[in-house]
MIKE-384876 format. One record per residue (C-alpha): residue in one letter; x, y, z. Coordinates in nm, 2 decimals, m for minus. Layout:
N
a,X,Y,Z
...
This chain:
640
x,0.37,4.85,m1.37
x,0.63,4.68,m1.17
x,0.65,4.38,m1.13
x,0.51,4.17,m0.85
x,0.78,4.00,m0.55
x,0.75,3.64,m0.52
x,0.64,3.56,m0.20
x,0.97,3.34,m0.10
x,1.15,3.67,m0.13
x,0.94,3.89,0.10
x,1.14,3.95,0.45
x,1.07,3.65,0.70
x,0.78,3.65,0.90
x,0.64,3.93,0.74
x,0.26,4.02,0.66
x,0.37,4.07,0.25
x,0.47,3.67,0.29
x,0.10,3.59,0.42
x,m0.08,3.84,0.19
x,0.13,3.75,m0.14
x,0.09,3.38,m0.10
x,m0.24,3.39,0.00
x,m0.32,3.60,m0.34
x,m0.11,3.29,m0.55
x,m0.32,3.06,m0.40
x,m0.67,3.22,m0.49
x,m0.50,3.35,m0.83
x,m0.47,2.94,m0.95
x,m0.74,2.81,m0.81
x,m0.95,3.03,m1.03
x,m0.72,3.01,m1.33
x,m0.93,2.73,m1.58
x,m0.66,2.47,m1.57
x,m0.78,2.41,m1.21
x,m1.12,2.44,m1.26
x,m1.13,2.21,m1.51
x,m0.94,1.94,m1.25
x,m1.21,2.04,m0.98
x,m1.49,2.01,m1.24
x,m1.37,1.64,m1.32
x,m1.30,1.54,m0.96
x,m1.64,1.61,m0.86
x,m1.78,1.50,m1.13
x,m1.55,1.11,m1.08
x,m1.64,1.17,m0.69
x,m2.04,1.19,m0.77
x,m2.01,0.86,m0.99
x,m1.83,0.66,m0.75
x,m2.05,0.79,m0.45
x,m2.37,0.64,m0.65
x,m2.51,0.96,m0.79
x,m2.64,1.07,m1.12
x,m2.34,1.27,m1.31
x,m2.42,1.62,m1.39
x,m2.12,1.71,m1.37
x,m1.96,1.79,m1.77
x,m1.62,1.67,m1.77
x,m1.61,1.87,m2.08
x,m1.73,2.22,m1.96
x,m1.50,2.42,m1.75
x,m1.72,2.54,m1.56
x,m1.55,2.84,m1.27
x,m1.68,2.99,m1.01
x,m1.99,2.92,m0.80
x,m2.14,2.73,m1.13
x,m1.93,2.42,m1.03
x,m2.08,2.42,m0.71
x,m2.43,2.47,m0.83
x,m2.39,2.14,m1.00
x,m2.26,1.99,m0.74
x,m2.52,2.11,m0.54
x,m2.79,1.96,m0.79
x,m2.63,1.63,m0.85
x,m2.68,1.56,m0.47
x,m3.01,1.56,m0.57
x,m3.03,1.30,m0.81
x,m3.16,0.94,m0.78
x,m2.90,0.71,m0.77
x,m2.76,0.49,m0.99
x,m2.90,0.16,m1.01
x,m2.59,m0.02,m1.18
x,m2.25,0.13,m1.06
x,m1.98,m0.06,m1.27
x,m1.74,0.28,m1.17
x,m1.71,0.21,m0.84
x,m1.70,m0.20,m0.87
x,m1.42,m0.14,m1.09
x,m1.21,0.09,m0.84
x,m1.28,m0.08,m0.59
x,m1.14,m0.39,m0.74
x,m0.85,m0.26,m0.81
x,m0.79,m0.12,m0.51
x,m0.84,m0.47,m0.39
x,m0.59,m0.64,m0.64
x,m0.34,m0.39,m0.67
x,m0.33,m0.18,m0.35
x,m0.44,m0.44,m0.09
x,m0.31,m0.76,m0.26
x,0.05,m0.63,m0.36
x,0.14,m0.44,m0.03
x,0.45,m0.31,m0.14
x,0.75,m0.34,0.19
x,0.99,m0.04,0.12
x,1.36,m0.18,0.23
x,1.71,m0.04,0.29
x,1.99,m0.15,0.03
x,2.33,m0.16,0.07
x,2.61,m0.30,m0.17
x,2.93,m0.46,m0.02
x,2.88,m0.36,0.33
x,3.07,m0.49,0.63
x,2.84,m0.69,0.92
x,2.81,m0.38,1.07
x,2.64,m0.20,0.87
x,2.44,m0.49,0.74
x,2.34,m0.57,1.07
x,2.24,m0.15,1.09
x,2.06,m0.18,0.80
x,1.85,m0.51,0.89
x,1.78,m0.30,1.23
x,1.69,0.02,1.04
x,1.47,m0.21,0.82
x,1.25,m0.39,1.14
x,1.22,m0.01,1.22
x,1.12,0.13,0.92
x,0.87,m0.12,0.92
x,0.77,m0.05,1.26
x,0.73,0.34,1.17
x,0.51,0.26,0.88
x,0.28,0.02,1.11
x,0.26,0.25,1.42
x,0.19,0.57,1.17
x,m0.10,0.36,0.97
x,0.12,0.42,0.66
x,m0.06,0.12,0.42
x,m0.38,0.28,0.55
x,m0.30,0.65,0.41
x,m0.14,0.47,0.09
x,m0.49,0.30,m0.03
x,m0.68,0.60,0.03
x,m0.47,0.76,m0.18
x,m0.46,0.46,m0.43
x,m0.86,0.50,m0.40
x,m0.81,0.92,m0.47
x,m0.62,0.87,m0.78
x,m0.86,0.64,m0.93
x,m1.12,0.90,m0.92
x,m0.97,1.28,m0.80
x,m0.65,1.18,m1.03
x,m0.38,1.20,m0.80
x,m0.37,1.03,m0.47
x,m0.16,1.27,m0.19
x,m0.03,1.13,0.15
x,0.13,1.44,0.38
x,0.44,1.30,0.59
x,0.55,1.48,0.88
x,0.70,1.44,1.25
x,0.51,1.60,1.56
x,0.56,1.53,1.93
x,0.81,1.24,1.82
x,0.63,1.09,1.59
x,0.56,1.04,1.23
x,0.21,1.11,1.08
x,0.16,1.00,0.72
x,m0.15,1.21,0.66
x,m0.40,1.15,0.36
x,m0.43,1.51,0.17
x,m0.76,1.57,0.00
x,m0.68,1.62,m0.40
x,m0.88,1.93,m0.37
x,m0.71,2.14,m0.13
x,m0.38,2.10,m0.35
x,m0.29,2.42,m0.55
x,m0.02,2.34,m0.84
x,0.05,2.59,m1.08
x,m0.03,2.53,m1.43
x,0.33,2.60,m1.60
x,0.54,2.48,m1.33
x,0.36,2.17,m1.32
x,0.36,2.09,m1.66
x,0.60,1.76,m1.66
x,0.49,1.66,m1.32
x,0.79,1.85,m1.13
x,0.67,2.16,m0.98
x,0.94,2.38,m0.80
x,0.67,2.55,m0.53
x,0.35,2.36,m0.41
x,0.04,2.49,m0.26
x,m0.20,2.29,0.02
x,m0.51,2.56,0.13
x,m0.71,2.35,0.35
x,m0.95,2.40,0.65
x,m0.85,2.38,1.02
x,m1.00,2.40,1.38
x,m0.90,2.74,1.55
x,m0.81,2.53,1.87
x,m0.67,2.28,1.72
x,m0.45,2.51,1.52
x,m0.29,2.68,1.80
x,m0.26,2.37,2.01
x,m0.04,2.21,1.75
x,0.20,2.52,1.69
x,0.18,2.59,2.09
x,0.05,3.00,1.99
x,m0.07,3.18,2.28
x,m0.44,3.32,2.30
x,m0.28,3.64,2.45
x,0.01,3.68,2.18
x,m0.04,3.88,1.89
x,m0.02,3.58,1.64
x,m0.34,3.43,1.88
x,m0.53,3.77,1.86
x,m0.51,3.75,1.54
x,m0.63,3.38,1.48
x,m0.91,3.42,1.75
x,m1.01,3.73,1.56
x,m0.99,3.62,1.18
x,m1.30,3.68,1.01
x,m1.52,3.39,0.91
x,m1.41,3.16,0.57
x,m1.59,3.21,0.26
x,m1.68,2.93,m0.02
x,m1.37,2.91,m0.28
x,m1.37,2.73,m0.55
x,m1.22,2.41,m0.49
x,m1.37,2.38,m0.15
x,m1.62,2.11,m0.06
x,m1.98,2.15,m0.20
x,m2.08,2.13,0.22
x,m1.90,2.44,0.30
x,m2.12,2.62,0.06
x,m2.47,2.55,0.26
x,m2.33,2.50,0.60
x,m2.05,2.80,0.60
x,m1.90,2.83,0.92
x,m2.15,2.88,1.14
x,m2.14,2.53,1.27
x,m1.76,2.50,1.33
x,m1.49,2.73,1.45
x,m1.27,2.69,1.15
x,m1.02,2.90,1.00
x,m0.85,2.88,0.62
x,m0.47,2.82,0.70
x,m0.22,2.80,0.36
x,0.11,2.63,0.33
x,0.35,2.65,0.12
x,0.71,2.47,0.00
x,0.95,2.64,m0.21
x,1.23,2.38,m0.33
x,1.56,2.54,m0.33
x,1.69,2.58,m0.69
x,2.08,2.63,m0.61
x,2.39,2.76,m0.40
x,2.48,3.11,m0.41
x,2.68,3.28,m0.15
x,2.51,3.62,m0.30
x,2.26,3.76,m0.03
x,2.06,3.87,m0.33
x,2.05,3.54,m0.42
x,2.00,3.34,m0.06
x,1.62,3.45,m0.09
x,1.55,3.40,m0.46
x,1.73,3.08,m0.47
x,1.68,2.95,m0.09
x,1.40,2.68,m0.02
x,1.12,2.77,0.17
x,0.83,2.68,0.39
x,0.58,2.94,0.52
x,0.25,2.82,0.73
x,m0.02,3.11,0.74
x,m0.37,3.29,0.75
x,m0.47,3.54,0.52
x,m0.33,3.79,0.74
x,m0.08,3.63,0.97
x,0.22,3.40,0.94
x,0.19,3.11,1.13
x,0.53,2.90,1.07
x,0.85,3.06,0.84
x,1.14,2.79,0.77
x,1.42,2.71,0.55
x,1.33,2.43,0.32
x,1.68,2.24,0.22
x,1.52,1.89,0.09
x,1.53,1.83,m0.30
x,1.16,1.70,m0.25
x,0.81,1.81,m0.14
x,0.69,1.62,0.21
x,0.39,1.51,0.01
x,0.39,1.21,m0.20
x,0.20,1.15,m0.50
x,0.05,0.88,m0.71
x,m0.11,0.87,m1.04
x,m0.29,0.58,m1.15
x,m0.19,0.69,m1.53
x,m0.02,1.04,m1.64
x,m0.11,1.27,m1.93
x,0.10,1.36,m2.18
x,0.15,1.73,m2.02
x,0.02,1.81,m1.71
x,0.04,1.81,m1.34
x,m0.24,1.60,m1.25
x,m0.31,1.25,m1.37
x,m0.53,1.02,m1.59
x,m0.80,0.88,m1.33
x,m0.96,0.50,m1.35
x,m1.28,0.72,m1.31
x,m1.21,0.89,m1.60
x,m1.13,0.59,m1.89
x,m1.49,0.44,m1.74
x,m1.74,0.75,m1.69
x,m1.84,0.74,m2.07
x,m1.94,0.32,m2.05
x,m2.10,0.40,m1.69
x,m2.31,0.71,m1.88
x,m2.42,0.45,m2.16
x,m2.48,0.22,m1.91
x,m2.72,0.42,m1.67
x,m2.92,0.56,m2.06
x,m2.97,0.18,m2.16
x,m3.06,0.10,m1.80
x,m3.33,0.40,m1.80
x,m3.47,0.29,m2.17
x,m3.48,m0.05,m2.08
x,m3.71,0.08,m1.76
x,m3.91,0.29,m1.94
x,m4.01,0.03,m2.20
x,m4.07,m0.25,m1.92
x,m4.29,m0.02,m1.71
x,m4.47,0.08,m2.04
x,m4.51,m0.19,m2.20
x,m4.45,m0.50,m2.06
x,m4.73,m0.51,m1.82
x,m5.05,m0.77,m1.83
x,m5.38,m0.67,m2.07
x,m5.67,m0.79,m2.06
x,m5.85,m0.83,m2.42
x,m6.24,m0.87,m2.43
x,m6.50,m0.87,m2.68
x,m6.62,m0.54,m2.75
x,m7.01,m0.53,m2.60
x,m6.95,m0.83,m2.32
x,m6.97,m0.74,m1.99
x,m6.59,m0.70,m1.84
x,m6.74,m0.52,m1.55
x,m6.93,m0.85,m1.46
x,m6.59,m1.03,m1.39
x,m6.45,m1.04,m1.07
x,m6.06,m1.16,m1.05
x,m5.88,m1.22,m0.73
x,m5.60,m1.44,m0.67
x,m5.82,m1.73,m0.53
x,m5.68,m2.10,m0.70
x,m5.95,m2.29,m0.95
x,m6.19,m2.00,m0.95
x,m6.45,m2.01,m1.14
x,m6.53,m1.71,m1.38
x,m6.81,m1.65,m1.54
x,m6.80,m1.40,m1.86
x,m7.07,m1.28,m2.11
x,m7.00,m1.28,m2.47
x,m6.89,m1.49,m2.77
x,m6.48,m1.52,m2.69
x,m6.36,m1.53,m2.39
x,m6.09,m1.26,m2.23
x,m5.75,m1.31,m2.35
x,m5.44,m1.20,m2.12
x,m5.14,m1.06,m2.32
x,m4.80,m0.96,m2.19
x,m4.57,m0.84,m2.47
x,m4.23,m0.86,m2.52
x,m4.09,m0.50,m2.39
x,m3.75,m0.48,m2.47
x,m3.56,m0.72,m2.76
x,m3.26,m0.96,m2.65
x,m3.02,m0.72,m2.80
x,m3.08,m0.46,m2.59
x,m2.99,m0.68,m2.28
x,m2.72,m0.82,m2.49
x,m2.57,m0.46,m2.56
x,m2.64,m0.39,m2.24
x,m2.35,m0.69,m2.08
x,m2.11,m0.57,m2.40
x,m2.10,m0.25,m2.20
x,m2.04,m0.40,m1.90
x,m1.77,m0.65,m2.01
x,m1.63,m0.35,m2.15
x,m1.61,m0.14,m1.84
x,m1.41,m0.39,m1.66
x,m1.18,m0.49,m2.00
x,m1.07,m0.16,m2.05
x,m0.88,m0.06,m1.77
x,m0.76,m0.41,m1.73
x,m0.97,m0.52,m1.45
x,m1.09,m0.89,m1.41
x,m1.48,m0.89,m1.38
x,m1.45,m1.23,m1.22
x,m1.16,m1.04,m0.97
x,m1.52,m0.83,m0.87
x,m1.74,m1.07,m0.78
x,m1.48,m1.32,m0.63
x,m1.53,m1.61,m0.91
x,m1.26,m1.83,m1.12
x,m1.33,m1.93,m1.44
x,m1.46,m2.27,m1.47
x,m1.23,m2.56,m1.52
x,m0.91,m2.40,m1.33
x,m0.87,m2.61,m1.02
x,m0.54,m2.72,m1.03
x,m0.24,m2.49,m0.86
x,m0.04,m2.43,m1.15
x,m0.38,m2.35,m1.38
x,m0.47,m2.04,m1.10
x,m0.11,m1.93,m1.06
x,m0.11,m1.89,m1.47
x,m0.44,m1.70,m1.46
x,m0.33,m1.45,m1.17
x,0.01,m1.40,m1.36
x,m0.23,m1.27,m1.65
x,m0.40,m1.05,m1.45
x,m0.13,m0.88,m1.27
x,0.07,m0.80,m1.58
x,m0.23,m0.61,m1.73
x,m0.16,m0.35,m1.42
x,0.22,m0.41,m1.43
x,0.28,m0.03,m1.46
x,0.02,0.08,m1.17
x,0.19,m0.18,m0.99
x,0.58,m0.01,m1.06
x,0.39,0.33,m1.00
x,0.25,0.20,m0.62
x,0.60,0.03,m0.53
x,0.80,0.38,m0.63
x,0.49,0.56,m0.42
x,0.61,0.39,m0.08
x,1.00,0.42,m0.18
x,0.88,0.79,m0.15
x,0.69,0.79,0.18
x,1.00,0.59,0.28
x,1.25,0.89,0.18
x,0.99,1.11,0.35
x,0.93,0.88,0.68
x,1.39,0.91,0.68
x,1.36,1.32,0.63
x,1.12,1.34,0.89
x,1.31,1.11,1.13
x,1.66,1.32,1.08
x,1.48,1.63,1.10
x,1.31,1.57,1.44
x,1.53,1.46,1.75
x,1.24,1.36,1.96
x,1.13,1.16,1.65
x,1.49,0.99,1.58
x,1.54,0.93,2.01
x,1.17,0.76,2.03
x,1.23,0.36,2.05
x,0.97,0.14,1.81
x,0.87,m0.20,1.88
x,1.05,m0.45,1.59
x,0.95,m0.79,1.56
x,1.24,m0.98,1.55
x,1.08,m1.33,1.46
x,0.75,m1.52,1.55
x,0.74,m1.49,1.93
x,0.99,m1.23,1.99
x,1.04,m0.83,1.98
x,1.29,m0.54,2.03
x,1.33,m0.17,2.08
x,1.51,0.00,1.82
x,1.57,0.42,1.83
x,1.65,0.55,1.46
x,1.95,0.73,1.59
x,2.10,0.39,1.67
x,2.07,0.28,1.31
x,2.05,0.59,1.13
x,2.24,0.56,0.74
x,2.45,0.70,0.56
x,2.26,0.82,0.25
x,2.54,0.79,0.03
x,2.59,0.42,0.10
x,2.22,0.25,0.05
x,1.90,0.29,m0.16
x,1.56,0.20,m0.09
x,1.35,m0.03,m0.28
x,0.98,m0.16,m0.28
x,0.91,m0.51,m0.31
x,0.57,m0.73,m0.24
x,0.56,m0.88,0.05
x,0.52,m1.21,m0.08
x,0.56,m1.33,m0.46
x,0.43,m1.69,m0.42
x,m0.01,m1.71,m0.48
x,m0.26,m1.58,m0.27
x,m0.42,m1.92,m0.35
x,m0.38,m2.21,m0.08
x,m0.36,m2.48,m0.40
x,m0.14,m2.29,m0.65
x,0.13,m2.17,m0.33
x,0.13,m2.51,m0.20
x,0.25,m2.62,m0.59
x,0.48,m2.35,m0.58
x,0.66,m2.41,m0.27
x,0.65,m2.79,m0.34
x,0.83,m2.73,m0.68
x,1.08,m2.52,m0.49
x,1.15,m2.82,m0.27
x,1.18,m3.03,m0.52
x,1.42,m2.84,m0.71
x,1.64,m2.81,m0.37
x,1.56,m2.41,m0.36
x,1.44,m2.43,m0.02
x,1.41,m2.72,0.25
x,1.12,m2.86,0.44
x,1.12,m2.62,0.77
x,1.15,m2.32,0.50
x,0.89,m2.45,0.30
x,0.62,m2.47,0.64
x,0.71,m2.14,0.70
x,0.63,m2.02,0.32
x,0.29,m2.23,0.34
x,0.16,m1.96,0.63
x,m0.10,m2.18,0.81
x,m0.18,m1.95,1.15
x,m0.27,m2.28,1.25
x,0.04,m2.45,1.27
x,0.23,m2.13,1.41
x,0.32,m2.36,1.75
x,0.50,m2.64,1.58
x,0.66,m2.41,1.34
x,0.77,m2.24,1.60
x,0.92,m2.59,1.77
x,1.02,m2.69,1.48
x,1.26,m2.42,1.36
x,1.37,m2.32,1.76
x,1.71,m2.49,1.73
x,1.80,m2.33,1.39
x,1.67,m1.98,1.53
x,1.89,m1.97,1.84
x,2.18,m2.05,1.62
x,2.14,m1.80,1.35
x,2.09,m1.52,1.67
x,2.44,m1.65,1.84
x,2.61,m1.61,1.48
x,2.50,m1.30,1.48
x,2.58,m1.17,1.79
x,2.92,m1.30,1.81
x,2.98,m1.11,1.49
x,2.86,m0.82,1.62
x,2.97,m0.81,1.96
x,3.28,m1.03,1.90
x,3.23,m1.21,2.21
x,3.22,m1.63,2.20
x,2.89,m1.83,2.27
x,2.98,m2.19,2.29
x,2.69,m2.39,2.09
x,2.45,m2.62,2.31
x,2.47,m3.00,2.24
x,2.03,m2.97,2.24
x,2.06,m2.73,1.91
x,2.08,m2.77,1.58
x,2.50,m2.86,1.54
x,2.46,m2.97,1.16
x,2.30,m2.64,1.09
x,2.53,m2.46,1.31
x,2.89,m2.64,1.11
x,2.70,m2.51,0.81
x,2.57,m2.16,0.89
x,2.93,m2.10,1.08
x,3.11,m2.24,0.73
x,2.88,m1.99,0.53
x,2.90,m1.69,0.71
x,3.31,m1.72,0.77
x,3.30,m1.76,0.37
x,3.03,m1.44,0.28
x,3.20,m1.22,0.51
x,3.59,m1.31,0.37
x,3.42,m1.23,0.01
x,3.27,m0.91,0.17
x,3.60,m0.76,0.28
x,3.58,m0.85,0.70
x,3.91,m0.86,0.83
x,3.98,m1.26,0.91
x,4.14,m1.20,1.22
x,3.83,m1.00,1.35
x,3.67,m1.14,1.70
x,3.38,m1.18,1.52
x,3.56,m1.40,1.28
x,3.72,m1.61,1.52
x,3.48,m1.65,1.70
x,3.25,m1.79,1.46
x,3.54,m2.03,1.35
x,3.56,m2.13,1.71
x,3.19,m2.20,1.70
x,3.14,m2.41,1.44
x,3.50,m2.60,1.54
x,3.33,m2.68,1.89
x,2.95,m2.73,1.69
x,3.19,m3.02,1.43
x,3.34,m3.18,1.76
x,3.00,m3.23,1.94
x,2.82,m3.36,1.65
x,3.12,m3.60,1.60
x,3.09,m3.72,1.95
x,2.70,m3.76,1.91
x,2.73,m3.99,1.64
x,2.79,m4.35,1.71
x,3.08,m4.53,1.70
x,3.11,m4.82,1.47
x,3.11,m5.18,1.62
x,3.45,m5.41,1.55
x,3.45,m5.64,1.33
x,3.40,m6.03,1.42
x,3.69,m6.25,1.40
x,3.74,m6.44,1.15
x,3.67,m6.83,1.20
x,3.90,m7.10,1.16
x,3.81,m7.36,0.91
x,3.71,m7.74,1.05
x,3.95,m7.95,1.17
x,4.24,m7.67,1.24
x,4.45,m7.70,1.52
x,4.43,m7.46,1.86
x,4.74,m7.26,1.69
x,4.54,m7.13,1.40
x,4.24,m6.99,1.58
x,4.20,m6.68,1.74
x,4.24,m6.64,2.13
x,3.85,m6.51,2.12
x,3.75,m6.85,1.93
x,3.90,m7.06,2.20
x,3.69,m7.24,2.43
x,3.68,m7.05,2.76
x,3.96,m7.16,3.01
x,4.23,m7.20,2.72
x,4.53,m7.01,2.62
x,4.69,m6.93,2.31
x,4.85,m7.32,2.36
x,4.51,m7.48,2.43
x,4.64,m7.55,2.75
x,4.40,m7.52,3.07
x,4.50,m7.20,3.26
């Protein structure tokens, strides 16, 4: 038997491309490996979506039995205490939400220029990630890894702009062996699509062959991997189609044609029997980032939150169900009479002071037993506790408490420095997750003209915005790197930030206007605004002159002290940075803060002269001073 062509080698825009991947596709989502992914990520999704689990994580189930049980565990009452989903949900909350990680252009002994590009190419990376909803996509992937085991967000350009797209975990295909350590060389999204909407965004005709064929394609079938809905409803309610794509990374160079196809990159978009979209992929990298809240030690897909607490939530739901069955059982109010009196006789109600008259030698005696012991509830809050302590997740965090006695700033800024190192590494893994969708927001910008000619909105400061066009700032990629930093390092807390920035002023760090600004009071946003107007203008002029090299003489209402000393600075930096001195930009920033020295020196006051000194008593007129003299006398003491 021979043996098979991979489908990146089949001729371009051929039916073998759409058939053979197709094939691939079906081939590894029934292989086990997969299954037993699926199996878990329904099994996670039915936990954190307050159902029963019937779902094994230790079966791998295939085939139509996964869906069965997925089927069933709709079907199940709901849990009555869900510590899984607290638990994700708070960290979501203290390490997705909280941290906000701002991906920024780096550059290393760059001229103003190019700084100036990159701090432009920053606002509009920025801008790009706000207009495209990019946080958004990032915690719902943050959220998928913590319970599907990896967390997928799809980047691409359309119509000149960029999408980032959150990917379900379950329409991802990964082989088994190539995604053994996490770097896969060809991935696989299968996934569900509106006819019209299809054809609308690749512009196919309903008259073309490629349209025929789409309007024509026979109704999808279940497959495993697909939702448990698809199942039950089918198609018959929406005019769907199965479309597969496909990315090939290119493995090397070879000026071969044998080689151009076996070696080459490649992108195909298809049907099962017609190929849709059939492109070169050059990039070194997948559009599609991923996140992992913990890896395995082999393995494509991750270690879920889900996962380390579906054991503790399955002890918790039994305990919960014993401790229910022994309270409805047994502790419930009996009545004890004397055997031979006359119960029947007795008529109870819930009037106050009745009176009750019985028949026999000892009256009824009401009993309500102890149902359950103390360690059962105590056993009960171990598992708990330990639900939360396991992955590292503050219990307090979930309900919104301190502990008692921390009310001073530098007590809470202590306690929150505990609690984010015990999710240090998910917080390196989420900043290296948006340096990613950064790399694929600059692919998909250099890749699409429409995309890199369409102007964003930056904020430059407070009150104040620009237009900025990536193919005005665009990078060299061999002179920066991108990196993820929070967006703020001081304490969420009002009391333990206010300590902080007070112990940087104190320590001459930063000065009083930074520090307002640091504070972030939305109600102060006005005066800070007044406050820090002179300083603003002056750092703007400064900047333009050193870009545009033309002089701006400084205003006698603005900040001049702060002007001799930003001037001073930046002449210094940019000498150390290699800017010619003789530069217009140079000169005239020397120029500005030369005319900025001489205002301030003519604002400031001039010192009064000294009074003469007075003669002693009983001088003559010679030895006192001509302004000592009694009006009307001369240096003689004679009348003039």
């Amino acid at each position: 038997m021979e043996p098979r062509t991979p489908w990146w080698e089949e001729p371009k825009n051929s039916d073998a491309v759409a058939r053979e991947m197709t094939q691939v596709v079906r081939q590894i989502r029934a292989q086990s490996y997969h299954q037993r992914h699926v199996t878990r990520a329904l099994s996670h999704r039915s936990l954190y979506e307050n159902m029963s689990d019937t779902l094994s994580t230790q079966t791998a189930a295939v085939g139509a039995a996964i869906l069965d049980r997925a089927v069933a565990t709709l079907a199940q009452p709901r849990l009555t205490f869900n510590v899984l989903r607290s638990v994700v949900d708070t960290a979501q909350a203290l390490v997705g939400a909280r941290q906000r990680p701002k991906p920024t252009f780096l550059t290393s002994g760059a001229r103003f220029a190019e700084r100036d590009r990159t701090l432009r190419a920053n606002r509009l990376l920025e801008a790009v990630f706000r207009d495209g909803r990019a946080n958004e996509a990032a915690l719902r992937a943050f959220r998928d890894a913590c319970i599907d085991e990896c967390g997928f967000v799809h980047v691409y350009s359309h119509e000149g702009r960029v999408h980032f797209e959150r990917v379900d975990a379950l329409s991802i295909v990964v082989s088994a062996i190539e995604g053994r350590n996490e770097k896969p060389r060809t991935m696989y999204r299968a996934d569900i699509v509106d006819r019209g909407v299809l054809m609308k965004r690749f512009e196919i005709s309903p008259r073309s062959k490629l349209g025929r064929m789409i309007l024509e394609a026979k109704p999808i079938s279940w497959e495993p991997g697909d939702p448990p809905e698809l199942r039950e409803e089918g198609a018959s309610a929406a005019d769907v189609i199965r479309v597969y794509e496909a990315w090939r990374l290119p493995s090397c160079s070879s000026d071969d044609e044998d080689d151009v196809m076996r070696y080459a990159g490649r992108h195909v978009l298809c049907t099962e029997d017609a190929v849709i979209c059939d492109e070169p992929w050059t990039r070194d990298r997948f559009p599609i980032a991923v996140f992992r809240w913990a890896s395995r030690t082999q393995g494509f897909w991750g270690y879920s939150l889900a996962e380390e607490v579906a054991a503790l939530q399955g002890e918790i739901t039994y305990t919960l169900q014993r401790i229910r069955r022994a309270l409805n059982r047994v502790a419930v109010p009996r009545v004890f009479v004397e055997k031979g009196s006359n119960p029947s006789a007795i008529k109870m109600d819930r009037t106050i002071g009745q009176i009750v008259e019985y028949s026999g030698t000892q009256p009824p005696v009401v009993d309500v037993p102890t149902a359950v012991g103390p360690e059962w509830f105590n056993f009960f809050g171990q598992l708990v506790q330990q639900s939360y302590d396991l992955p590292g997740v503050s219990r307090m965090s979930a309900t919104s408490q301190k502990p008692a006695g921390l009310s001073s700033g530098e007590a809470l800024r202590e306690y929150n420095d505990l609690a984010a190192d015990r999710a240090m590494s998910v917080s390196r893994a989420f900043e290296a997750f948006h340096v990613e969708l950064a790399h694929l927001t600059v692919d998909a910008l250099a890749d699409d003209d429409d995309a890199a000619k369409r102007e964003h909105i930056v904020e430059e400061s407070r009150t104040s915005t620009s237009s900025v066009a990536w193919r005005d700032v665009q990078l060299d990629r061999d002179r920066y790197i991108i990196a993820a930093h929070p967006t703020s390092m001081l304490a969420r807390d009002f009391a333990a930030r206010k300590q902080q920035v007070a112990e940087m002023v104190e320590a001459g760090l930063i000065e009083r206007d930074q520090a307002r600004r640091l504070l972030e009071l939305p109600d102060i946003d006005r005066e800070l605004d007044l406050v820090s107007a002179g300083r603003t203008v002056v750092e703007k002029e400064i900047d333009e002159m050193m870009r545009e090299g033309v002089y701006i003489a400084p205003d006698p209402f603005h900040d001049l002290a702060y002007a001799v000393r930003l001037a001073a600075q930046t002449v210094a930096l940019e000498t150390r940075l290699g800017t010619d001195p003789d530069s217009p930009g140079m000169e005239c920033v020397r120029q500005y803060g030369e005319a900025a020295r001489e205002m301030l020196a003519a604002s400031m006051p001039k010192p009064e002269a000294a009074p003469a000194p007075m003669a002693p008593p009983g001088a003559p007129p010679e030895m006192m001073s001509p302004d000592a003299m009694p009006a009307g006398q001369g240096a003689g003491g004679m009348i003039q």
